[in-house]
TORKOL-4160 file (C-alpha; in steps of 0.2 Angstrom, whole numbers, padded with zeros to 4 digits, m for minus):
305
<pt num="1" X="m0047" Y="0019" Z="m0069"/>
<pt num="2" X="m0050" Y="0027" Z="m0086"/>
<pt num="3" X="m0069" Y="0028" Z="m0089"/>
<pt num="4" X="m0075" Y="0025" Z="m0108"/>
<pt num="5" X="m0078" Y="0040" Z="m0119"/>
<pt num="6" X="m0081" Y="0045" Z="m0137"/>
<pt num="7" X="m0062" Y="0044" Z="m0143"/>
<pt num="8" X="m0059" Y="0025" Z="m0135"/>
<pt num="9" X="m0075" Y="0020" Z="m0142"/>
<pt num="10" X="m0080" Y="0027" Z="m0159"/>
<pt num="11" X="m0097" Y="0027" Z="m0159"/>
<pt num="12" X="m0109" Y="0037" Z="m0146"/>
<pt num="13" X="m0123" Y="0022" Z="m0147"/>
<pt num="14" X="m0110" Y="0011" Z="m0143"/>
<pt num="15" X="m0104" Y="0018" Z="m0128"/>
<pt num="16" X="m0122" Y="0021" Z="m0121"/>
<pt num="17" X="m0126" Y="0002" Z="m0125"/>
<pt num="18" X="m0110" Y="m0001" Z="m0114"/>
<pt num="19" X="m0115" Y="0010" Z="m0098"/>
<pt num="20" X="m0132" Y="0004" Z="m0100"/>
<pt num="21" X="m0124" Y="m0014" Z="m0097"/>
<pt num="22" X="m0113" Y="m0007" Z="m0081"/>
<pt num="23" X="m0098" Y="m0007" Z="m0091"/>
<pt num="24" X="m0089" Y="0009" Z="m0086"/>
<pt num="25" X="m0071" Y="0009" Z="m0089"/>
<pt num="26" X="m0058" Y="0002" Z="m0099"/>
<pt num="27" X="m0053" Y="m0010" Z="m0086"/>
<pt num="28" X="m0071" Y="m0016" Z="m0088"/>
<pt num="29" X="m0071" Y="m0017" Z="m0106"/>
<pt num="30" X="m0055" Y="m0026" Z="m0107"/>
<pt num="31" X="m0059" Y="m0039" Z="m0094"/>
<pt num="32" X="m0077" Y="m0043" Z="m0104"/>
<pt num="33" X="m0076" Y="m0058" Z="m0114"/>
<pt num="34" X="m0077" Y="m0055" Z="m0134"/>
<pt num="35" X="m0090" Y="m0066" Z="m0138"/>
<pt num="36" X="m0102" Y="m0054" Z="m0126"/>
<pt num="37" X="m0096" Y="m0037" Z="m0132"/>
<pt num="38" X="m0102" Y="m0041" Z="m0149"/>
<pt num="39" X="m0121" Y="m0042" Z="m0144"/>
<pt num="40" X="m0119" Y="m0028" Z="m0132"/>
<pt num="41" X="m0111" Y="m0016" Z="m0145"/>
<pt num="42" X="m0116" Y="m0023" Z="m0162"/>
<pt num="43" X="m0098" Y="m0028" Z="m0169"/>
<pt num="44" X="m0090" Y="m0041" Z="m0177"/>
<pt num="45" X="m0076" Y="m0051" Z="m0167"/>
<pt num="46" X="m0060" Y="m0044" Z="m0177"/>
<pt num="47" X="m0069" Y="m0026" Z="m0174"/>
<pt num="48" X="m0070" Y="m0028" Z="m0154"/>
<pt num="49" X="m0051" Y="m0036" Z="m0153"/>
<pt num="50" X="m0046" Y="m0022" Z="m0162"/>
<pt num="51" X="m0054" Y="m0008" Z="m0150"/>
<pt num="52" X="m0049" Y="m0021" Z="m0136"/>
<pt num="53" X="m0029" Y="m0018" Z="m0144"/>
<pt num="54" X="m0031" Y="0000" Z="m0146"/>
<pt num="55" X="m0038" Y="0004" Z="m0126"/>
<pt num="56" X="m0022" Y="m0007" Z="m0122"/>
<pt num="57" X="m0012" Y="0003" Z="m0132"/>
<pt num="58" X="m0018" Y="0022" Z="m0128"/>
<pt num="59" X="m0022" Y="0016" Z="m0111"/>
<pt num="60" X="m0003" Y="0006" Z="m0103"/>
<pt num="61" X="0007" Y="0014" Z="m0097"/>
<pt num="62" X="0022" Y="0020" Z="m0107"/>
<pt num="63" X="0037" Y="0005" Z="m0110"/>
<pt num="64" X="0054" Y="0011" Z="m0104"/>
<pt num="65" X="0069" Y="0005" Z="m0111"/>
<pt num="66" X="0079" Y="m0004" Z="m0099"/>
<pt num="67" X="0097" Y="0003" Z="m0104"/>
<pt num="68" X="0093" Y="0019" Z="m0106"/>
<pt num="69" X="0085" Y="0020" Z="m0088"/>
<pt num="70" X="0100" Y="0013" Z="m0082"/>
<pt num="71" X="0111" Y="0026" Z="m0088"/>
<pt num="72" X="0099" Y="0038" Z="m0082"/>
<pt num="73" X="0102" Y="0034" Z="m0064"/>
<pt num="74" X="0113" Y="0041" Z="m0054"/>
<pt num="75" X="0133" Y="0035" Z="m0054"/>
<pt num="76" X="0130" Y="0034" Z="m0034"/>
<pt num="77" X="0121" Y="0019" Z="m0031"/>
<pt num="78" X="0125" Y="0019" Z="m0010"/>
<pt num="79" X="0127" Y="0035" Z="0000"/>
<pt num="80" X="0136" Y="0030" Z="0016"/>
<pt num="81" X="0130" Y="0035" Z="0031"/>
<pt num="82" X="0150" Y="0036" Z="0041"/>
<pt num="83" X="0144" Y="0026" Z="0052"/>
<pt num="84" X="0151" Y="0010" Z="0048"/>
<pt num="85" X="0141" Y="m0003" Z="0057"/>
<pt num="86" X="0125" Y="0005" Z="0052"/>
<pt num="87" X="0133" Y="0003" Z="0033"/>
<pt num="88" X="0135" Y="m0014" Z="0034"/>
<pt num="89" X="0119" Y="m0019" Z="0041"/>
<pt num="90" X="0111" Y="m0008" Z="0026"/>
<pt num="91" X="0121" Y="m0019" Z="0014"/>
<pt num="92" X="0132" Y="m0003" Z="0011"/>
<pt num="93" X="0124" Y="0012" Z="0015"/>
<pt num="94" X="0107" Y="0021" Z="0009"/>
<pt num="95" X="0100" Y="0015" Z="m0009"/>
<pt num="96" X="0096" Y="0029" Z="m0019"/>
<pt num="97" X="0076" Y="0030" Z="m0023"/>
<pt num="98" X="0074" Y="0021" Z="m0007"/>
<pt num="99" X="0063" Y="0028" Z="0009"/>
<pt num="100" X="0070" Y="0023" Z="0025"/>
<pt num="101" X="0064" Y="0022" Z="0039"/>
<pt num="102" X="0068" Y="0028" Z="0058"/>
<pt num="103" X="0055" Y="0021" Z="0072"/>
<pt num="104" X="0057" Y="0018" Z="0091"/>
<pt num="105" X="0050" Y="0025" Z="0105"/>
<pt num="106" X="0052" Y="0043" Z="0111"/>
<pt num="107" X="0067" Y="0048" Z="0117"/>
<pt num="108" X="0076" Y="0034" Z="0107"/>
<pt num="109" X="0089" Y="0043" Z="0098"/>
<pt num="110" X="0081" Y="0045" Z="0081"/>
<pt num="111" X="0086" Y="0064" Z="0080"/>
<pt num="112" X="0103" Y="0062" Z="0085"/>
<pt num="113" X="0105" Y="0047" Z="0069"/>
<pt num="114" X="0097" Y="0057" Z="0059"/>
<pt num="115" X="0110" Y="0073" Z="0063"/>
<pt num="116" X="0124" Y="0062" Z="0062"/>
<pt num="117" X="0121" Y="0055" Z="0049"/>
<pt num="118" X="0118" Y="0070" Z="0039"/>
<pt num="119" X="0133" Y="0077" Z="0045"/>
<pt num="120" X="0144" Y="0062" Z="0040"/>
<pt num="121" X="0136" Y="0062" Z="0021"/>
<pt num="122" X="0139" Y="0084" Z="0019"/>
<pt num="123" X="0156" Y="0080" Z="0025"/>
<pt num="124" X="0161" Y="0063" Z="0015"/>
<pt num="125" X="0150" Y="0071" Z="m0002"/>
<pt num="126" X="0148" Y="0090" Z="m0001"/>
<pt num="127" X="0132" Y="0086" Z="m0004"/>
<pt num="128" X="0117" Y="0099" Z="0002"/>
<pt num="129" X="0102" Y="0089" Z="0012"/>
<pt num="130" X="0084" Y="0097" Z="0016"/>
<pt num="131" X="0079" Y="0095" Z="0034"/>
<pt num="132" X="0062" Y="0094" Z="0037"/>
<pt num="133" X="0059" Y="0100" Z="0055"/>
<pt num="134" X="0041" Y="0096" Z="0062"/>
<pt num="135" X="0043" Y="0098" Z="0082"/>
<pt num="136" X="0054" Y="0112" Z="0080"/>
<pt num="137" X="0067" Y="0106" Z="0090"/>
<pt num="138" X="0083" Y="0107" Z="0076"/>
<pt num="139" X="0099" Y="0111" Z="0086"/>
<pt num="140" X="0111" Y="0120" Z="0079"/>
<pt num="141" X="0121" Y="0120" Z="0097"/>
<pt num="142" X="0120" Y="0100" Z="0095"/>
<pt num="143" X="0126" Y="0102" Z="0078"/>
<pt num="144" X="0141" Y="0112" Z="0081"/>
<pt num="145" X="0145" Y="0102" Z="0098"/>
<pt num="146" X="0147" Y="0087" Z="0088"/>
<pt num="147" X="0156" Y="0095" Z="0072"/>
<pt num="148" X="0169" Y="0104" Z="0086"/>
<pt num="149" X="0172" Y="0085" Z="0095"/>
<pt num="150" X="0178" Y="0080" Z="0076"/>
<pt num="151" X="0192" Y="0095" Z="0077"/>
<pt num="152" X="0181" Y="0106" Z="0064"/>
<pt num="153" X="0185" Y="0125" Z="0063"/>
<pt num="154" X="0174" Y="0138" Z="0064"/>
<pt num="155" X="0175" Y="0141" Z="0046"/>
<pt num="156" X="0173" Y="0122" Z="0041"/>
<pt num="157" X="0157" Y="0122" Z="0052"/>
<pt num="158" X="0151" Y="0136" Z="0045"/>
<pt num="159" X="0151" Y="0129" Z="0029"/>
<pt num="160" X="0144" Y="0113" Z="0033"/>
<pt num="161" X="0129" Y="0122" Z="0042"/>
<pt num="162" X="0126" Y="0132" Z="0023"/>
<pt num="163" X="0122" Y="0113" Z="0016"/>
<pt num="164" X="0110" Y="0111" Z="0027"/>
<pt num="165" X="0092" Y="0118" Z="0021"/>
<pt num="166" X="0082" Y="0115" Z="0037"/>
<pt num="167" X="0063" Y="0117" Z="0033"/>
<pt num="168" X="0052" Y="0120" Z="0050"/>
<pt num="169" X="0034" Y="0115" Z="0047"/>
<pt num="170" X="0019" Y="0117" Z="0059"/>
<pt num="171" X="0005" Y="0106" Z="0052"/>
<pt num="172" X="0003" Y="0093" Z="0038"/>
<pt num="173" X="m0001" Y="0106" Z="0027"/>
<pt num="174" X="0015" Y="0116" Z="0027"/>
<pt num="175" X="0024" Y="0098" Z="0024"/>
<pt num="176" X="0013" Y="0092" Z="0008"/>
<pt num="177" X="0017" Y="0113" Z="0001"/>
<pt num="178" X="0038" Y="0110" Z="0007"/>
<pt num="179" X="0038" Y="0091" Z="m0004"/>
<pt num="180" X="0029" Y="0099" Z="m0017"/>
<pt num="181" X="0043" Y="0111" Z="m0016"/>
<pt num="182" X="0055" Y="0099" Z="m0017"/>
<pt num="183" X="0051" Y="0091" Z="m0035"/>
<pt num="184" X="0061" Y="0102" Z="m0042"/>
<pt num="185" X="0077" Y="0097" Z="m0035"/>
<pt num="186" X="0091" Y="0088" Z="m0044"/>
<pt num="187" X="0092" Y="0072" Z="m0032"/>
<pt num="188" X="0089" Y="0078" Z="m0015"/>
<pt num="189" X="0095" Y="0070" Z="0001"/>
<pt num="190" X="0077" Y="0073" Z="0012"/>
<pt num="191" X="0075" Y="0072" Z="0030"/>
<pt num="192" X="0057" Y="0072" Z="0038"/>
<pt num="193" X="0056" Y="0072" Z="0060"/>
<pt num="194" X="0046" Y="0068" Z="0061"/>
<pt num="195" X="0030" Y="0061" Z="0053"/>
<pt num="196" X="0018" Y="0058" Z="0064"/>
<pt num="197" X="0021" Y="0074" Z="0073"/>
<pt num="198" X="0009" Y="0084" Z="0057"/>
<pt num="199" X="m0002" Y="0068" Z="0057"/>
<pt num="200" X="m0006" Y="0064" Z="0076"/>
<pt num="201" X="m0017" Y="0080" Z="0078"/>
<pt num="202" X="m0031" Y="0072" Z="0068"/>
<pt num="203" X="m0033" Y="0056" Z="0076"/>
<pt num="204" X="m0049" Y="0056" Z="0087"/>
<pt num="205" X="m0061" Y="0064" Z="0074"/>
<pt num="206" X="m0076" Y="0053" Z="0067"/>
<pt num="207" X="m0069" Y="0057" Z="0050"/>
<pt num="208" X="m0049" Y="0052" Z="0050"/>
<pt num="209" X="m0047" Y="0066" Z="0035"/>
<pt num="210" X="m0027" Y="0064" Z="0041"/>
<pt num="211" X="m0026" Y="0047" Z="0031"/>
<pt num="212" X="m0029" Y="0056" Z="0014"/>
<pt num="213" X="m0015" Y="0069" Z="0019"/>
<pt num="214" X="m0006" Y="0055" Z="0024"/>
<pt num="215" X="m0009" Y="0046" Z="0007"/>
<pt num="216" X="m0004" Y="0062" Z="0000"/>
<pt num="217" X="0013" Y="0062" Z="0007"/>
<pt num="218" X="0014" Y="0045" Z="0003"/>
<pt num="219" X="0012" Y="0050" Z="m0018"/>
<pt num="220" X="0025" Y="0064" Z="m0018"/>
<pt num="221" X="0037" Y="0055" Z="m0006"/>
<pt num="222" X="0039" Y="0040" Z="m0021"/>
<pt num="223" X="0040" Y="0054" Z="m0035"/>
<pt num="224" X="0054" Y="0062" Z="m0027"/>
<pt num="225" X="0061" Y="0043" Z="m0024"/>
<pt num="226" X="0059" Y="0042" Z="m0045"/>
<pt num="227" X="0069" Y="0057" Z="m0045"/>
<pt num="228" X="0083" Y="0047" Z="m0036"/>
<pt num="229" X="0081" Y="0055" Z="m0020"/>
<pt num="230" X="0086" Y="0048" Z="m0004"/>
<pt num="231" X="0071" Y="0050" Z="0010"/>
<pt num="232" X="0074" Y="0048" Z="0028"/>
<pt num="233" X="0058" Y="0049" Z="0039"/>
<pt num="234" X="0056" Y="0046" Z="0057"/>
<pt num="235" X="0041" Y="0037" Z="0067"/>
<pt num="236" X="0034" Y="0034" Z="0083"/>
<pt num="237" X="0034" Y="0019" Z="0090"/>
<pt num="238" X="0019" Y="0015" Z="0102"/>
<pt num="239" X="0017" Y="m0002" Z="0111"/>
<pt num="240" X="0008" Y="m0017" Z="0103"/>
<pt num="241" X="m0008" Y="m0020" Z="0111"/>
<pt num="242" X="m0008" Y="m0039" Z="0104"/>
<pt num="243" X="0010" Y="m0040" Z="0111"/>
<pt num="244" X="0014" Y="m0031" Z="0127"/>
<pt num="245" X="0032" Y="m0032" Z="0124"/>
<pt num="246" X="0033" Y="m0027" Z="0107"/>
<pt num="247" X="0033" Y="m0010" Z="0097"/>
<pt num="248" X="0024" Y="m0006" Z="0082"/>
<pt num="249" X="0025" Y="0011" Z="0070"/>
<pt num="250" X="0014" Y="0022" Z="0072"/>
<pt num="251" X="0002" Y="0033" Z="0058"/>
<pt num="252" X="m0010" Y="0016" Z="0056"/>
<pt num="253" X="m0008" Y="0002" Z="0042"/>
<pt num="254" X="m0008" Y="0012" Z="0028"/>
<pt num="255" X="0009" Y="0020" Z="0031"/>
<pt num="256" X="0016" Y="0003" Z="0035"/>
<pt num="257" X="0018" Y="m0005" Z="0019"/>
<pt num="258" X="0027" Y="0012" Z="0012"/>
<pt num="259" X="0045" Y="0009" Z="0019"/>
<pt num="260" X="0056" Y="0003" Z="0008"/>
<pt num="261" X="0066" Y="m0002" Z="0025"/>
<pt num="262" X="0060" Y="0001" Z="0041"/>
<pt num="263" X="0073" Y="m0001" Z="0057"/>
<pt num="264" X="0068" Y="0000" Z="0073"/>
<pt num="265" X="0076" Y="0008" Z="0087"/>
<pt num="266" X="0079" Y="0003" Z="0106"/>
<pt num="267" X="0092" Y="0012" Z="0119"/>
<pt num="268" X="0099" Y="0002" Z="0132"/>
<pt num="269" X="0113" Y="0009" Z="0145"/>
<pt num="270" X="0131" Y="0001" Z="0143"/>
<pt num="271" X="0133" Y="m0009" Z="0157"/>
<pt num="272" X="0152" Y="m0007" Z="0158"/>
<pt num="273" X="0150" Y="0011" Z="0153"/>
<pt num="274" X="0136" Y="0018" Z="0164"/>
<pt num="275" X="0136" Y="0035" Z="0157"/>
<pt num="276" X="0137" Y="0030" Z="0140"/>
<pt num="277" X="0119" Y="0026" Z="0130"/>
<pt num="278" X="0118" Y="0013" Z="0120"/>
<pt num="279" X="0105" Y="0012" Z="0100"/>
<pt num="280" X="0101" Y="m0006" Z="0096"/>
<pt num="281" X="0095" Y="m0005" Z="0077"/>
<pt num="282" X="0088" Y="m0019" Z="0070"/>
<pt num="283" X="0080" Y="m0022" Z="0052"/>
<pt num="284" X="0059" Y="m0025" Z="0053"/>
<pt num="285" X="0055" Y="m0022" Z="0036"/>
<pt num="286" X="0067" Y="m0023" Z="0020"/>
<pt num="287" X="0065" Y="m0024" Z="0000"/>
<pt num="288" X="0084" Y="m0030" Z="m0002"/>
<pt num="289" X="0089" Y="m0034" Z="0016"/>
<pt num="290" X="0087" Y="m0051" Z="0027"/>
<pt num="291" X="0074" Y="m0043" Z="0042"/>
<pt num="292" X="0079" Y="m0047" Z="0061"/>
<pt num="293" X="0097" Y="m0044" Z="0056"/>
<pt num="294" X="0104" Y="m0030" Z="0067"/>
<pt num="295" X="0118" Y="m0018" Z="0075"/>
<pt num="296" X="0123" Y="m0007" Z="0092"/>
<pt num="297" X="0128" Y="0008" Z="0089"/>
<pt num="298" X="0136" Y="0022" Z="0104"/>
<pt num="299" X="0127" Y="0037" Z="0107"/>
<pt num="300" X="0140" Y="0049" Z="0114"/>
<pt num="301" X="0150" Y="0069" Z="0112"/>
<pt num="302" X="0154" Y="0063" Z="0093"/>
<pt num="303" X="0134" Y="0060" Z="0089"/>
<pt num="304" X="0131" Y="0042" Z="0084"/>
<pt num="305" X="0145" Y="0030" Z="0079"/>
């Protein structure tokens, strides 16, 4: 909130009258009724609607044309994933601006989504992604396994492993220092696994100080979506003590609400395949997707498909 100062409010007798009434900010001024203004700061009716217009004026924030933003986005509204079921289920692939995101158990699979679908977008777009790494645990050999299944030479690997700008962080300071690093990319594809690796460290304390970094993130992860980056993030998910059958995303309430679209993750084991490990993904929170809608996906030598 804006607080009231000499510019907004001409007069310096004025604005003491007004903080001596508890009137503080411009939200406060704005939501005071005319007609008890005028006693409080000696003006005439048409004199405070017209400071009232002026505050609304300097104060909103700035209108945006609605064609010009449009053709200001990218051409690209989608960015498939390759995996085609996963596709359909996001209505087409990833929505640009969006933040998406991974959350199942330990052990579920979210890595191996996250590195095939990042493999399938560098090889359908040429497109360079930043891979955030927070458990230190990025696999190159996994990488190159998968990419050698799909009959890749050396040389295509090794070009597909120059696109891929892996970012390996040890605490939730180094992450807010990388996204601030980031702002400066033209429409980056950004992979974080996985959140609350940085974040779970601080839980326990009297004082939750990891909330505020965690608010922090929060803020640059949706000015890099106004830049028209795509953001991938992975989560726990711990059990619901309300619902002992049930998971629920880890990092606390705060974090829950930022998602555009959350799917959660379970494994099951193909019952007329028993070597081959099953990823059941089904949609938990969406802006532009009916929830509880879902897919199976395989886990197998090719990555996820």
């Amino acid at each position: 909130m804006i607080r009231l100062n000499v510019p907004l409010v001409p007069d310096e007798n004025v604005l003491n009258n007004l903080f001596g009434k508890n009137i503080c900010t411009v939200n406060d001024f704005l939501q005071k009724k005319t007609s008890n203004l005028q006693s409080v700061c000696n003006l005439q009716c048409k004199e405070i609607t017209k400071l009232k217009d002026c505050m609304t004026v300097k104060c909103s924030s700035p209108l945006i044309n609605g064609y010009k933003l449009y053709l200001s986005k990218t051409l690209s509204t989608f960015i498939k994933t390759g995996i085609l079921k996963l596709d359909n289920l996001l209505d087409g692939g990833l929505f640009v601006g969006n933040i998406y995101e991974f959350c199942g158990p330990s052990a579920s699979g979210k890595t191996q989504l996250c590195i095939s679908i990042l493999l399938n977008i560098i090889i359908t777009t040429k497109k360079e992604i930043v891979y955030i790494d927070t458990k230190n645990k990025f696999s190159v050999y996994r990488i190159k396994e998968i990419l050698k299944n799909k009959n890749m030479t050396n040389n295509e690997i090794k070009d597909i492993l120059k696109k891929i700008h892996v970012y390996s962080v040890i605490d939730i300071y180094n992450l807010i220092t990388c996204l601030h690093g980031l702002k400066e990319k033209l429409e980056p594809i950004i992979i974080i696994d996985s959140l609350p690796a940085p974040y779970l460290s601080f839980l326990g304390f009297y004082k939750n100080d990891g909330l505020c970094y965690i608010n922090h993130i929060s803020s640059v992860l949706k000015y890099l979506c106004n830049k028209n980056s795509s953001i991938l993030v992975t989560n726990l998910a711990v059990k619901n003590c309300d619902f002992a059958n049930e998971f629920k995303p880890a990092i606390g309430k705060y974090w829950f609400h930022i998602p555009n679209t959350r799917l959660m993750i379970t494994t099951t084991i193909n019952q007329q395949q028993q070597q081959q490990q099953q990823m059941s993904i089904n949609i938990a929170k969406s802006v532009y997707i009916p929830i509880d809608e879902k897919c199976i996906l395989s886990i197998n030598d090719y990555g996820v498909s």
